[in-house]
C-alpha positions as CSV (number, residue, x, y, z in Angstrom):
1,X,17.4,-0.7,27.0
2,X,15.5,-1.6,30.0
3,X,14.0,-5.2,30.0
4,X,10.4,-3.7,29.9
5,X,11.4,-1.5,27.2
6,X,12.3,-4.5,25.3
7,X,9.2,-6.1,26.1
8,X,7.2,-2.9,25.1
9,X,8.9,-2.4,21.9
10,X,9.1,-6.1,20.7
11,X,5.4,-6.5,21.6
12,X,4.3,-3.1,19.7
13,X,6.0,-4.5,16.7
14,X,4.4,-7.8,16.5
15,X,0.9,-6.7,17.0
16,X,1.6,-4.2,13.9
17,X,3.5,-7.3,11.9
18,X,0.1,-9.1,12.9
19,X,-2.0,-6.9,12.0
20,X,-0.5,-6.3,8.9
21,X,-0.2,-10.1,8.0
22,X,-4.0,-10.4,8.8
23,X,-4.8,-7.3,6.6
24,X,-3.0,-8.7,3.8
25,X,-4.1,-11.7,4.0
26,X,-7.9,-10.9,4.4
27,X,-7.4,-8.5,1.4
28,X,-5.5,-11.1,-1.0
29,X,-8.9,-13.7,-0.8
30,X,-11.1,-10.4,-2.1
31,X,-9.2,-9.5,-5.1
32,X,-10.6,-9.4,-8.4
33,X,-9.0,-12.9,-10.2
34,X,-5.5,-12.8,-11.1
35,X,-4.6,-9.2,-9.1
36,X,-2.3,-9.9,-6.3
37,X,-1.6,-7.9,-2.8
38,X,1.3,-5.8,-4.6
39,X,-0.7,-4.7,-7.5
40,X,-3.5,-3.8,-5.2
41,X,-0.8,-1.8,-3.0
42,X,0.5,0.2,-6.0
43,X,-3.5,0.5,-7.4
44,X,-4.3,2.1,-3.8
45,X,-1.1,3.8,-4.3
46,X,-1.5,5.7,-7.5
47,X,-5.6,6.1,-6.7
48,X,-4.2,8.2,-3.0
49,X,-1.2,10.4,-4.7
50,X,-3.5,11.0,-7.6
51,X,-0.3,12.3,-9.9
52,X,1.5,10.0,-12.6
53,X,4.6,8.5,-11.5
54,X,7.7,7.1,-13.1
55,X,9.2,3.7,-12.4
56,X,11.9,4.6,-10.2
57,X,9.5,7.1,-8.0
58,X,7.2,3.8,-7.1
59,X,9.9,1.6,-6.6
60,X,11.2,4.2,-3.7
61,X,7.9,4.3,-2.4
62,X,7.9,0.6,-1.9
63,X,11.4,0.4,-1.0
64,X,11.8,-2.1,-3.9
65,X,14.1,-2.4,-7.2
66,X,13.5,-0.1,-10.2
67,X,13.4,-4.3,-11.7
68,X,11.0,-5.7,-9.4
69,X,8.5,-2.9,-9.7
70,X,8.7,-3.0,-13.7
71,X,7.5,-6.6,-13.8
72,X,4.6,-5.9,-11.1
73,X,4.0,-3.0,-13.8
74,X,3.9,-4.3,-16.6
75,X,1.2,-7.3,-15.3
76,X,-0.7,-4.3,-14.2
77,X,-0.3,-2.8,-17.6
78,X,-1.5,-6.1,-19.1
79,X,-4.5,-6.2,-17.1
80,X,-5.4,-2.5,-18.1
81,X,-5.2,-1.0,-14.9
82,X,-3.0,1.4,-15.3
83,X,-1.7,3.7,-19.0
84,X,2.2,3.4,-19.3
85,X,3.1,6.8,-21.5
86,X,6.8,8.3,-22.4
87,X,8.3,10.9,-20.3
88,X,7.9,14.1,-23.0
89,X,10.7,15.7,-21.4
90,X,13.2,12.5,-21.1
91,X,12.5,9.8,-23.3
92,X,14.4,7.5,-21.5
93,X,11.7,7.6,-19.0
94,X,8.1,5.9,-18.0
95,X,5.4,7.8,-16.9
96,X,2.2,5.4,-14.7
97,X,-1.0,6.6,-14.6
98,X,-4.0,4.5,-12.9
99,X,-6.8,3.7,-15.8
100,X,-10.4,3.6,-14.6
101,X,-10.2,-0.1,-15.0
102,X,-7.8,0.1,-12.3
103,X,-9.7,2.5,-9.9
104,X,-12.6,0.0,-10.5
105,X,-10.9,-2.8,-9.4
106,X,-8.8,-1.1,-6.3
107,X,-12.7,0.3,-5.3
108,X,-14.1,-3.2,-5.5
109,X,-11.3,-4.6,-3.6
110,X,-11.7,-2.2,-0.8
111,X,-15.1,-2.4,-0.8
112,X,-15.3,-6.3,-0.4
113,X,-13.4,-5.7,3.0
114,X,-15.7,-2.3,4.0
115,X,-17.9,-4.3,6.3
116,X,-14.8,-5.6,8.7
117,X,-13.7,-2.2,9.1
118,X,-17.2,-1.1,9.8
119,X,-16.8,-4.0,12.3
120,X,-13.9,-2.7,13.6
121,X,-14.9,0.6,14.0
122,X,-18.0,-0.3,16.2
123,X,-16.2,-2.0,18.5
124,X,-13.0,0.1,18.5
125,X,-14.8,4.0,18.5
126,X,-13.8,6.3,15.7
127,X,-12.3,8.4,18.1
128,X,-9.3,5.9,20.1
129,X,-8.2,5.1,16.4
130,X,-7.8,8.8,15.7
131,X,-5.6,8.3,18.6
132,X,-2.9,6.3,17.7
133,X,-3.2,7.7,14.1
134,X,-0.3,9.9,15.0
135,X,1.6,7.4,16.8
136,X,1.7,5.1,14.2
137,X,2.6,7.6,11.7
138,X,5.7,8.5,14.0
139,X,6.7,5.3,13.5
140,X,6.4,4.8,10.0
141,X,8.3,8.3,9.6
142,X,10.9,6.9,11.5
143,X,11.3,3.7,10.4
144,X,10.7,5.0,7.1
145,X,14.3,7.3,7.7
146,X,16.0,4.1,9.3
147,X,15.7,2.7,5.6
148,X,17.0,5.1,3.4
């Protein structure tokens, strides 16, 4: 790889690790008490797909253990934002579903932080971010391959 290619790349990636640190962290101080980043991330999650998921199916999605997601489920459970159900076809197995306590609170999150992307919209037009939608996308698709 060239040395500006390197410079490129390596720059590209730590204005995304930035922003995504900066999201995150912006986020975390407008969460309803007790809800952390993850359980927001899941919440946002489950609100988008809009389909019940088991266990195993989040844990992919978040590229995490079938173990670390059942603890961050079970304190969502606990707080009553989402219903945890029996598989009817395979006992063995969970089923999530986001409550309306749970939409509530992923809706209040998001809109605490509405008026900085409003911000960010005025000063970066509407139509530049539809832009690099794609590219960014491409990315994640890659990436996203890279890790399986």
């Amino acid at each position: 790889m060239s040395k500006n290619k390197i410079v490129l790349s390596t720059t590209l990636f730590s204005e995304i690790t930035a922003i995504d640190h900066l999201l995150k962290s912006i986020l975390s101080k407008k969460l309803p008490n007790g809800m952390e980043f993850s359980h927001f991330s899941i919440l946002h999650y489950l609100s988008y797909v809009d389909e019940e998921k088991t266990p195993a199916q989040i844990a992919k999605t978040f590229n995490l253990s079938k173990g670390a997601i059942t603890n961050t489920l079970n304190k969502l459970f606990q707080a009553g934002y989402i219903h945890i159900r029996p598989d009817w076809n395979d006992g063995r197995k969970k089923i999530i579903d986001i409550s309306q306590s749970g939409i509530k609170a992923k809706d209040l999150a998001l809109s605490d932080i509405f008026p900085l992307l409003d911000e960010i919209m005025l000063i970066i037009k509407p139509e530049k971010i539809s832009s690099i939608l794609p590219t960014l996308r491409e990315i994640r698709i890659l990436l996203n391959k890279e890790n399986e």
